[in-house]
C-alpha positions as CSV (number, residue, x, y, z in Angstrom):
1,X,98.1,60.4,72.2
2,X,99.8,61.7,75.4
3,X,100.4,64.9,73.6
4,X,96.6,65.2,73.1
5,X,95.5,64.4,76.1
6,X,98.1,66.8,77.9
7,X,96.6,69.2,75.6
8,X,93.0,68.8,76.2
9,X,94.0,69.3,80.0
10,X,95.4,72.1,79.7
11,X,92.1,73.5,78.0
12,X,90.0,72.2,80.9
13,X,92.1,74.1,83.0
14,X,92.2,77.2,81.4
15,X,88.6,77.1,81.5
16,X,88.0,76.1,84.5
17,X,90.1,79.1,85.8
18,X,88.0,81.4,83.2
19,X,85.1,80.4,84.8
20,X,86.2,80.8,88.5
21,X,87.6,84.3,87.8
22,X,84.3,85.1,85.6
23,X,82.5,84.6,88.9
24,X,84.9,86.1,91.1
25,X,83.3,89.3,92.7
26,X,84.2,92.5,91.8
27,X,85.3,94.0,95.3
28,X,85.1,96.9,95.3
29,X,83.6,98.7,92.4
30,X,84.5,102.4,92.2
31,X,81.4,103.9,90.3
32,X,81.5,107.2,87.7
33,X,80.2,109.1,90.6
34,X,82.6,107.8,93.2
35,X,80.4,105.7,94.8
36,X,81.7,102.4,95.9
37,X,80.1,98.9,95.9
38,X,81.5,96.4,98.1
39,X,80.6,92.7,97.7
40,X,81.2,89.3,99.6
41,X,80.2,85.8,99.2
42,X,79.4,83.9,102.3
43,X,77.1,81.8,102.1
44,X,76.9,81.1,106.3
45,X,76.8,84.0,107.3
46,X,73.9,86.0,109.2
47,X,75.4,89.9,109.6
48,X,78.0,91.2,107.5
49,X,78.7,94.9,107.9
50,X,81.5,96.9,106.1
51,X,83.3,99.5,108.8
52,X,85.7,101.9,106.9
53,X,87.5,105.2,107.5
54,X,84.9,107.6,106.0
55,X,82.9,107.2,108.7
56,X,84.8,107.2,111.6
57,X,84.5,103.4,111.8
58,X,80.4,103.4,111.9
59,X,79.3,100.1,110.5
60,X,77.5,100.0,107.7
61,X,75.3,96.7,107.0
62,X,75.8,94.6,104.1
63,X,72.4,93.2,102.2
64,X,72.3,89.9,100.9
65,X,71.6,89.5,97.1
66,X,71.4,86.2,96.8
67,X,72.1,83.4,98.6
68,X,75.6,83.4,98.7
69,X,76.4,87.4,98.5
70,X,76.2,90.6,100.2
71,X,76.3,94.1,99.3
72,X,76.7,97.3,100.5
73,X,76.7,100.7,98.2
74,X,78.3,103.7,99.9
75,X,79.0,107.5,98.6
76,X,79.6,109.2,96.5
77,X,83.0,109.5,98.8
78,X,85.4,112.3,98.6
79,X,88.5,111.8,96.4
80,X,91.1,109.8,99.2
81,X,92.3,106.7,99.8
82,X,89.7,104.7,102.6
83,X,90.6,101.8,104.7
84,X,88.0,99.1,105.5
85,X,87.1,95.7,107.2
86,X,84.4,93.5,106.6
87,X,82.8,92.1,109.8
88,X,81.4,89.2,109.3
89,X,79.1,87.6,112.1
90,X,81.4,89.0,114.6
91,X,84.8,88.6,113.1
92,X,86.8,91.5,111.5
93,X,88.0,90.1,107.9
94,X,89.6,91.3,104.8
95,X,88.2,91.9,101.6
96,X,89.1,88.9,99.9
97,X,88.2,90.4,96.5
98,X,90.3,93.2,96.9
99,X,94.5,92.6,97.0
100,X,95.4,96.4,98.3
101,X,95.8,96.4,101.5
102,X,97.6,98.3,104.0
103,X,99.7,98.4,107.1
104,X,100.4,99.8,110.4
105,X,102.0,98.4,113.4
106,X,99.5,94.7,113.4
107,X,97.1,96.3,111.7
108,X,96.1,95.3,108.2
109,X,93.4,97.0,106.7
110,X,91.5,96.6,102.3
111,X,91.9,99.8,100.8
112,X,90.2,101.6,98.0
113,X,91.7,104.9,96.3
114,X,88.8,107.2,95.2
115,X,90.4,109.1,92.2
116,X,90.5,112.9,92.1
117,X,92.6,116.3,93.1
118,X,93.8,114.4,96.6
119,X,93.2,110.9,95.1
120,X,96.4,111.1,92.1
121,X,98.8,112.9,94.8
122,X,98.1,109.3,96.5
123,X,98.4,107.0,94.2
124,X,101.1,105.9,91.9
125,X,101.8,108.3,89.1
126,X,103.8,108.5,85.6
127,X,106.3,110.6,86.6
128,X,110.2,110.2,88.2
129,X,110.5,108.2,91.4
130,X,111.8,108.1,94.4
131,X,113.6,105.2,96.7
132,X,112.6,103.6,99.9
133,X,115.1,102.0,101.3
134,X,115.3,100.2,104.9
135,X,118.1,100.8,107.2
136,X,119.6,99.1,110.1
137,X,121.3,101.7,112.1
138,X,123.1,101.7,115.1
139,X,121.0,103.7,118.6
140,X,123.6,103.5,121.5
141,X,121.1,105.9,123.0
142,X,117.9,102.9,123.2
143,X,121.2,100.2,122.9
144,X,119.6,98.6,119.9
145,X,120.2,98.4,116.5
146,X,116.9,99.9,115.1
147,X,115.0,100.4,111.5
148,X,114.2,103.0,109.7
149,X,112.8,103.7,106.1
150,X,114.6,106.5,104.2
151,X,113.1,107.9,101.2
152,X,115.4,109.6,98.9
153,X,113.8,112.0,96.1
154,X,114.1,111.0,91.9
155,X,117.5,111.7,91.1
156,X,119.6,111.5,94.5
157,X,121.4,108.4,93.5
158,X,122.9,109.8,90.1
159,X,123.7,113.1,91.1
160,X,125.7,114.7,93.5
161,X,124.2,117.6,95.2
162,X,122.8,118.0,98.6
163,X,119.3,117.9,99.8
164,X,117.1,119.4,103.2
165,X,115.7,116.3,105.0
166,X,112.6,115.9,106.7
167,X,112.1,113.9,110.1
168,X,108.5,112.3,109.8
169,X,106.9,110.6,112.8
170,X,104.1,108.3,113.4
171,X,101.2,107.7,115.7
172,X,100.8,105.1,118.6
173,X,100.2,101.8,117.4
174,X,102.3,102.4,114.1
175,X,105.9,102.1,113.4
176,X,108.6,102.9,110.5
177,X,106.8,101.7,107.4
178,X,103.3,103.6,108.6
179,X,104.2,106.3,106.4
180,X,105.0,104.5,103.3
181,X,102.4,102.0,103.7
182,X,99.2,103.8,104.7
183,X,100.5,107.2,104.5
184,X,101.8,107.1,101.2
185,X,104.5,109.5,101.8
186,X,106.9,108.2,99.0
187,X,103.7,108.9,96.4
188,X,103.1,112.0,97.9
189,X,106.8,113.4,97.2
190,X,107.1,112.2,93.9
191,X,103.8,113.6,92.5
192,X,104.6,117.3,94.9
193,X,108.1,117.3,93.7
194,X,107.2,116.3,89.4
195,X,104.5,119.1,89.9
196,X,107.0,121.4,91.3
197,X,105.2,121.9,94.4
198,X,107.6,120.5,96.6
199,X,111.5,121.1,96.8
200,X,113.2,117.7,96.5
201,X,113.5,116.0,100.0
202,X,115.4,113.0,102.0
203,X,112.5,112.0,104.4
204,X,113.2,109.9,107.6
205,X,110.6,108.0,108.6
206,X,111.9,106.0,112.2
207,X,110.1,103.8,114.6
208,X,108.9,105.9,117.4
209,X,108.3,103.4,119.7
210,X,111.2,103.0,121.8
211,X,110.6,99.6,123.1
212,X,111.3,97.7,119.8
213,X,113.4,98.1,117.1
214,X,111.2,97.3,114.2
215,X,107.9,96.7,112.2
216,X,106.4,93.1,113.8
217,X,107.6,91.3,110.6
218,X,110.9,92.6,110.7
219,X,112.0,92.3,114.1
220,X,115.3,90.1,115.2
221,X,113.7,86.5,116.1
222,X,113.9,86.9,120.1
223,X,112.0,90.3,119.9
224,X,109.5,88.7,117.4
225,X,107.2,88.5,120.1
226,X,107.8,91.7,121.8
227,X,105.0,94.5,121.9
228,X,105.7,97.9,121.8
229,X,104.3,99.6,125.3
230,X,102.1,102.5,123.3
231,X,101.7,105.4,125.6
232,X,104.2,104.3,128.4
233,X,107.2,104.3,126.1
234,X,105.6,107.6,124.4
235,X,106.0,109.0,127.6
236,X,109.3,108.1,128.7
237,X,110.8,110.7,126.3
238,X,113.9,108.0,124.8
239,X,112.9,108.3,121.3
240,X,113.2,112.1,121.4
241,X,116.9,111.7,122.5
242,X,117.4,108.4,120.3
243,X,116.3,111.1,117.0
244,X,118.5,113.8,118.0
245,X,121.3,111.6,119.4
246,X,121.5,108.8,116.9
247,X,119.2,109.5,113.8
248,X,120.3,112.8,113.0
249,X,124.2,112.1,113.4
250,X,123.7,108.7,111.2
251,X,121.8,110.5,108.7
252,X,124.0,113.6,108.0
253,X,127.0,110.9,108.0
254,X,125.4,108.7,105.4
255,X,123.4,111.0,103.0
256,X,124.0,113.9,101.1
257,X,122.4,116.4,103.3
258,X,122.6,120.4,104.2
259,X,122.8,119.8,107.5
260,X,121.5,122.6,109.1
261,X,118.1,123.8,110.7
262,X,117.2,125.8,107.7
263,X,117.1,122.7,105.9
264,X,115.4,120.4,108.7
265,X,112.1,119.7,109.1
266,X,110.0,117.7,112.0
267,X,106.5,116.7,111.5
268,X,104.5,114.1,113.0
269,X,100.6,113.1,114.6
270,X,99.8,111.9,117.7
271,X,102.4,110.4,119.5
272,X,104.7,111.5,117.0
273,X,102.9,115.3,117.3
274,X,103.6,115.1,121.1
275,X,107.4,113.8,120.1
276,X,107.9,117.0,117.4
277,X,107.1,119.4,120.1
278,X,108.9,117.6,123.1
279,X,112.0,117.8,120.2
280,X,111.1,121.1,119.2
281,X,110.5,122.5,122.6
282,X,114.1,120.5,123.7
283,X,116.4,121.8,120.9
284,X,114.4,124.9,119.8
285,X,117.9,125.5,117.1
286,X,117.3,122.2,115.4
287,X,114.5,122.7,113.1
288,X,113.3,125.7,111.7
289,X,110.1,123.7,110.2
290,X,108.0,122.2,112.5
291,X,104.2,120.4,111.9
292,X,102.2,119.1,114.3
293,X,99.3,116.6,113.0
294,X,96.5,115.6,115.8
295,X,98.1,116.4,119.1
296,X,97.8,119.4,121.4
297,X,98.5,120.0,125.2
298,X,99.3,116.4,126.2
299,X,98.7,117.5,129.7
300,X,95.2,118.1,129.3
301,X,94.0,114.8,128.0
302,X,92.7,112.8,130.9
303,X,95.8,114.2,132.9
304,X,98.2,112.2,131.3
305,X,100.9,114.2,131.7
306,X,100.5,114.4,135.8
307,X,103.9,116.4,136.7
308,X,103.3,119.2,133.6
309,X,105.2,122.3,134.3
310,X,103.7,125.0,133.0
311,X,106.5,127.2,133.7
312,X,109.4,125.5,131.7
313,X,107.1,124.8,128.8
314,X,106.8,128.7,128.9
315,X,110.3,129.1,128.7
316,X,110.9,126.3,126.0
317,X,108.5,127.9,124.1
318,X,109.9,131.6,124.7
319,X,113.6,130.0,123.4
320,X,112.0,128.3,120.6
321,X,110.3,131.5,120.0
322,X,113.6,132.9,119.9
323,X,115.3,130.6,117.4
324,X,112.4,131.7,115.2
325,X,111.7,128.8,113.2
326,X,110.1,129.6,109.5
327,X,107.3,127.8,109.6
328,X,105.4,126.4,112.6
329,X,102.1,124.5,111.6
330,X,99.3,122.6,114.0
331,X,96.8,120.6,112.2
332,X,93.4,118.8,113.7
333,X,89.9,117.6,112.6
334,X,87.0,118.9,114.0
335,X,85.9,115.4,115.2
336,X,89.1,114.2,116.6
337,X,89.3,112.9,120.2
338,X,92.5,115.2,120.7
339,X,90.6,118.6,119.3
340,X,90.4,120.2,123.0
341,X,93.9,119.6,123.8
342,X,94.6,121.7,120.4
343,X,92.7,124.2,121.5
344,X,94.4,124.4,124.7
345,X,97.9,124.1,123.1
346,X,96.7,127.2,120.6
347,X,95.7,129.1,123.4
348,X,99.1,128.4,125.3
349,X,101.0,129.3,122.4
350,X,98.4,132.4,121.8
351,X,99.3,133.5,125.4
352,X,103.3,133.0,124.7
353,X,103.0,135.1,121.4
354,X,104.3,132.1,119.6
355,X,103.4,132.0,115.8
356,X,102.0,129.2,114.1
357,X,99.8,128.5,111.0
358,X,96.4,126.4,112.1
359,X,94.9,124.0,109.7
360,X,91.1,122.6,110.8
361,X,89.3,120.0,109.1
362,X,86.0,118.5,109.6
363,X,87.6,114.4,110.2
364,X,89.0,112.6,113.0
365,X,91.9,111.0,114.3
366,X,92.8,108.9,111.0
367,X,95.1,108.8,108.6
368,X,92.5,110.7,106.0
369,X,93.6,113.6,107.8
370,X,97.4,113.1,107.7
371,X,97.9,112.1,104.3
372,X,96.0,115.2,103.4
373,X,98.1,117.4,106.2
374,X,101.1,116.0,104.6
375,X,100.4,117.2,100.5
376,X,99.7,120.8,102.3
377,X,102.8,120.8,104.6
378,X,105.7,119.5,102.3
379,X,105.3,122.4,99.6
380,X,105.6,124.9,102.6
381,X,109.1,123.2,103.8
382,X,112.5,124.5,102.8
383,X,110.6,127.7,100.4
C-alpha cells in the first residue's frame, strides 16, 4: 500500500511539473527570419517595455495578450549576440524565461544569440577548446594580489611549444571576466583558431580598474564592498604600470610564451582603448600589435584630460612611430558618444604620419561593436 501510494505521488508530481513547464513561456523565441519574440507574465503590471542592445537602449513597449502576459516582436535583427532588460512599471528585471545571461562589473543583463556568419563565431561550437583559467597574481606595483582570467588556446596544456600572447582590456564599469562573459573572447578564439583564421593565442584578460582587485563576486571579504572609482582610477595611469610591471613579468614566467614584441599584442575599448595607447605611447618597443576599440583623443572629451601635452604625445607617437609596430588598428561606430575624439585622434596621428588601419561601423558604444572588432582583429595578430 505505501508503495502505491508513494507511486501515485510521484505521478501527480510529474504531472504537475509537466503542466507548469507546458505553460511556461517561451522567452525568447528566435523566429526563421531572425525576428525575436519576447514574452512576460505579470499579471500587475501597467507598462512593461523591453530595452536591449540593438537599439542603443530605446525601449520598446510590450503589449499585453492576455491578462497575465505581454509581448513584444522585434527584427528581423542582425546575426549577434543582444543584451536586454525588461522594465517593468519602473523596475529594470531579468527575463525570467530566459537562463542566459551575462556579466560585467554589477551588471547582469538576458541575452539572446541571433544565429548567422557573426552569430556561430559567438556561440559555442563543435570544435577543439580552449581553457579559462582565473589567476591570483601578485601586483607589488597596485600592492594587491589581483585577478586575472587567462585563456590558453586547444592544445597548450599537452604540448610543449610556445605561443604570442595577447593583452585584452576592458571598458569602465567592467572588470576581468567582461571578456569572457559578454565578450565571448574564449568562443571567439576557438572558432578563429579551428577555422584557421586565427594563429593560436594566450590571451590576458586583467582587471583594469586599479582600485580593486577583482570581479564584485570574487573579491577578498573586506573589499567585498569596495567600488571601483571608474574614470578617476582610469586616469591615474597605475594599471598601465601594474600591466607592464607585474602582468607581463608573471605571465612570461608562468606560460609558455615568445616573449617578445613581435609576438605581443594590446587591444582594448574605452578605458581600456585610452590604457592601450597610454601603454603603447609609454613603451612604444613592447607591442608591435596594437587595437584600439571606441576611444580617441581623451583630451578632447569634455576636457577630461585638463594638463594634455600635445607636444610629448607628438614625441611618443614619433618613437612609437619608430619602433614600427606591424599593425596599428582604431575601431568606432558611427553613433558612439566617443566618435569625435576618434576623429581627432585620426587627425593627430594623420598629422604625425603615423599608420594605422581604421575600422567604422554604423553602432555605438556597446559591446555589439567589440565582439565584432575582436573576430576582425585577432586573424590580423601575429601573421
Amino acid at each position: 500500500m505505501f508503495t502505491r501510494t508513494l507511486t501515485i505521488c510521484f505521478l501527480l508530481s510529474a504531472l504537475s511539473l509537466q503542466a507548469q513547464n507546458a505553460a511556461r513561456l517561451v522567452s525568447p523565441e528566435v523566429l526563421p527570419d531572425q525576428s525575436v519574440i519576447f514574452r512576460l507574465k505579470s499579471p500587475t503590471a501597467k507598462n512593461v517595455q523591453v530595452v536591449g542592445s540593438w537599439k542603443a537602449d530605446k525601449p520598446i513597449p510590450m503589449t499585453r495578450i492576455d491578462s497575465v502576459t505581454y509581448e513584444a516582436k522585434i527584427g528581423p535583427l542582425p546575426t549577434d549576440i543582444y543584451e536586454y532588460r525588461f522594465n517593468v512599471d519602473g523596475t529594470m528585471t531579468l527575463d525570467p524565461g530566459n537562463g542566459f545571461v551575462t556579466t560585467g562589473g554589477t551588471v547582469v543583463e538576458s541575452r539572446v544569440l541571433i544565429p548567422g556568419k557573426l552569430g556561430n563565431l559567438l556561440a559555442t561550437q563543435p570544435v577543439p577548446h580552449g581553457n579559462v583559467t582565473a589567476v591570483w597574481y601578485p601586483s607589488p606595483t597596485l600592492g594587491a594580489t589581483r585577478r586575472m582570467q587567462v585563456y590558453t588556446p586547444p592544445g597548450y596544456e599537452e604540448g610543449k611549444g610556445t605561443y604570442p600572447v595577447l593583452y585584452l582590456l576592458h571598458g569602465a564599469g567592467g572588470d576581468e571576466e567582461s571578456w569572457i562573459s559578454r565578450g565571448r573572447a574564449n568562443y571567439i578564439l576557438d572558432n578563429l583558431i579551428a577555422a584557421k583564421e586565427a594563429v593560436p593565442m594566450i590571451v590576458v584578460i586583467t582587471n583594469g580598474n586599479p582600485d580593486v582587485v577583482s570581479s564584485p563576486l570574487n573579491r577578498p571579504l573586506a573589499e567585498s564592498t569596495k567600488d571601483a572609482s571608474g574614470p578617476a582610477g582610469m586616469a591615474s595611469l597605475k594599471f598601465e604600470e601594474s600591466l607592464v610591471n607585474d602582468v607581463i613579468p608573471y605571465i612570461e614566467k608562468h606560460y609558455r610564451v615568445k616573449a617578445d614584441a613581435d609576438h605581443r599584442a594590446l587591444t582594448g575599448f574605452s578605458m581600456g582603448g585610452y590604457q592601450t595607447q597610454n601603454i603603447s605611447n609609454k613603451y612604444p618597443n613592447l607591442f608591435k600589435y596594437i587595437g584600439v576599440m571606441s576611444m580617441g583623443l581623451f583630451s578632447s572629451y569634455r576636457n577630461s584630460q585638463p594638463n594634455y601635452d600635445k607636444e610629448k604625445h607628438v614625441a611618443q607617437l614619433k618613437a612609437l612611430m619608430a619602433a614600427k609596430p606591424r599593425f596599428y588598428w582604431v575601431g568606432i561606430g558611427k553613433a558612439d558618444f566617443l566618435y569625435d575624439s576618434v576623429t581627432k585622434l585620426r587627425g593627430l596621428y594623420d598629422e604625425v604620419g603615423l599608420p594605422y588601419t581604421y575600422r567604422e561601423t554604423p553602432g555605438a558604444h556597446t559591446w555589439n561593436e567589440w565582439r565584432l572588432y575582436l573576430t576582425e582583429l585577432a586573424p590580423h595578430y601575429f601573421k
